[in-house]
C-alpha positions as CSV (number, residue, x, y, z in Angstrom):
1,X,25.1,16.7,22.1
2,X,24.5,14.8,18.8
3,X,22.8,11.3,20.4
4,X,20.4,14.5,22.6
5,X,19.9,15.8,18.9
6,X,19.1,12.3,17.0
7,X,17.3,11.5,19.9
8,X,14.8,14.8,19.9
9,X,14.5,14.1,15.9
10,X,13.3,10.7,16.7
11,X,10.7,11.5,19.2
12,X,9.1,14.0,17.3
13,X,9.1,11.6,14.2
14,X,7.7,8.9,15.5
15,X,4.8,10.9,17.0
16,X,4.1,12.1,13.9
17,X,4.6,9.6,11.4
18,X,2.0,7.4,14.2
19,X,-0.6,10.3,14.0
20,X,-0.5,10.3,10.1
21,X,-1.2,6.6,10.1
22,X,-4.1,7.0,12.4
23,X,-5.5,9.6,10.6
24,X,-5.9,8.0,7.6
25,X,-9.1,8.0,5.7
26,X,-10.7,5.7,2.8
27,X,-14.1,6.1,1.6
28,X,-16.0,5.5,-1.6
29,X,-19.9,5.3,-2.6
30,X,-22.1,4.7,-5.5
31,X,-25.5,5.2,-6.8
32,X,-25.9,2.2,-8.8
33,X,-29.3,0.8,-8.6
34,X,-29.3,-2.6,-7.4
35,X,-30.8,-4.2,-10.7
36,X,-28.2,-2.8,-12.4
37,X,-25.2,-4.5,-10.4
38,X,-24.0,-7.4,-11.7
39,X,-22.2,-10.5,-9.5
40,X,-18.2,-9.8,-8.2
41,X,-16.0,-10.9,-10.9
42,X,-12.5,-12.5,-10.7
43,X,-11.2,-9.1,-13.5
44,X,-10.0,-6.4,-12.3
45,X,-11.8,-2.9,-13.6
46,X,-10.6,-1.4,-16.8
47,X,-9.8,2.5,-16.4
48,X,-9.9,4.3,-19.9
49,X,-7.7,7.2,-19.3
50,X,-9.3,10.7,-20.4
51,X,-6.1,11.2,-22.6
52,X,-6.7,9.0,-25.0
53,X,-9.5,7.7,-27.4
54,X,-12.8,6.4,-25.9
55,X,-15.0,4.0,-26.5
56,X,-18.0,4.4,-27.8
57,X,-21.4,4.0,-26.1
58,X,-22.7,1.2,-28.3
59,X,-20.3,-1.3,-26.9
60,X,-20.6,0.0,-22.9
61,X,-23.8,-0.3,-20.5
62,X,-23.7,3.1,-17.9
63,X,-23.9,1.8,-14.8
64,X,-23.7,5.3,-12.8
65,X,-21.5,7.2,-10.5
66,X,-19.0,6.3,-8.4
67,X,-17.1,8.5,-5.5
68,X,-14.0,8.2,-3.3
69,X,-12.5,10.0,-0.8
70,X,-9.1,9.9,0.7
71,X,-7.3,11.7,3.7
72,X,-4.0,11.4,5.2
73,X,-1.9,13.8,7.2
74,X,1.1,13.4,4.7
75,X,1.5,15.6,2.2
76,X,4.3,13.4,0.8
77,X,1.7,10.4,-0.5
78,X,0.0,10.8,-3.9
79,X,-3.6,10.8,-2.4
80,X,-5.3,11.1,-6.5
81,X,-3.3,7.8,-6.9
82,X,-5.6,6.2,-3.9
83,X,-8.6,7.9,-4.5
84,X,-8.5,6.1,-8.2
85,X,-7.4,3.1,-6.7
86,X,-10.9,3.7,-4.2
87,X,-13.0,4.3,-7.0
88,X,-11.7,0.6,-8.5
89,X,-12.6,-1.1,-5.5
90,X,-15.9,0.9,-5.4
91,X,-16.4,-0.3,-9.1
92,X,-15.2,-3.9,-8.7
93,X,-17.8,-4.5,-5.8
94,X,-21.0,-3.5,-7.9
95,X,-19.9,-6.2,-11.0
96,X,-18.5,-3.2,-13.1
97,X,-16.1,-4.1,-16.3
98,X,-14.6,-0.9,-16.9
99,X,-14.4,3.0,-15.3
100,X,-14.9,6.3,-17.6
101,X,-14.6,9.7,-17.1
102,X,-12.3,9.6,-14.3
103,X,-11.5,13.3,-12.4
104,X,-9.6,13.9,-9.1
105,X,-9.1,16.8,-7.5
106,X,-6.2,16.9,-5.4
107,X,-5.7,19.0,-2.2
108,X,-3.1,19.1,0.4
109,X,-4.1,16.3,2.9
110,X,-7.0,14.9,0.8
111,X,-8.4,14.2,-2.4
112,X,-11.6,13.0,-4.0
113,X,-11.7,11.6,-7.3
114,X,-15.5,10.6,-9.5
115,X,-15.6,8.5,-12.5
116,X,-19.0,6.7,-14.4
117,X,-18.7,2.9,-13.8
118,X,-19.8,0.4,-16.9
119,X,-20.6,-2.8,-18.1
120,X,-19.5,-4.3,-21.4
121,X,-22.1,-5.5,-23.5
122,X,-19.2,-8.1,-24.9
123,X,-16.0,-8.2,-23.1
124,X,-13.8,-10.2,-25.6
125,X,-14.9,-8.1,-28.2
126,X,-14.6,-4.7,-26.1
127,X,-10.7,-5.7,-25.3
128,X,-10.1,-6.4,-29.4
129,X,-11.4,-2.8,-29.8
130,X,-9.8,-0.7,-27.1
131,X,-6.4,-2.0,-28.0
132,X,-7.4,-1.8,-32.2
133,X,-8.2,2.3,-31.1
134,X,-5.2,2.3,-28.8
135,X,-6.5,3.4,-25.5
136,X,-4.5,4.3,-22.8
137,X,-5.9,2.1,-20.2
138,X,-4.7,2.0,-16.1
């Protein structure tokens, strides 16, 4: 009776953890112009958390929006953590330094995060000042 149990438990799970797989969903967009893009570089994007201080506009170029949109089946993943990690990708393929103003709204199965990408007017001196202010960077 317990190997007719195991064995039930297993053939549901598989089924299931095989439809959650296939239903997984990645997307992210932009409205950058293309003038404003700048080539792919070998840096990953900066994210300046919303908790701490920000930088100020005078050292940052806005570059515009940027959108992501993940779906999954699971309920168990952390779908904000892949929508951020969307919106990186989406920001790293445009030639953006950094991402600002970063929101996610989570739902069950799915979540959607926005966030402004820029461009540093002066990297070196950009990184002297976030970590002089003490931003909490991802």
């Amino acid at each position: 009776m317990r190997k007719i149990m195991i064995l039930i438990v297993v053939g549901i799970a598989i089924p299931i953890g095989c439809a959650s797989f296939l239903s997984y969903s990645r997307q992210s967009t932009n409205d950058i112009p293309f003038e404003k893009r700048k080539p792919l570089s070998l840096e990953k994007a900066i994210i300046l958390s919303t908790k701490g201080p920000q930088l100020e506009p005078k050292f940052y170029e806005i570059m515009g929006k940027v959108r992501s949109q993940v779906e999954n089946l699971s309920s168990l993943q952390n779908h904000c953590k892949d929508a951020i990690d969307m919106l990186r990708y989406e920001a790293e393929s445009v030639g953006a330094d950094a991402l600002i103003d970063i929101s996610c709204s989570p739902e069950k199965f799915s979540a959607q995060a926005f966030g402004t990408a820029i461009a540093f007017r002066n990297r070196e001196e950009v990184l002297k000042v976030l970590t002089d202010i003490k931003a909490i960077l991802e």
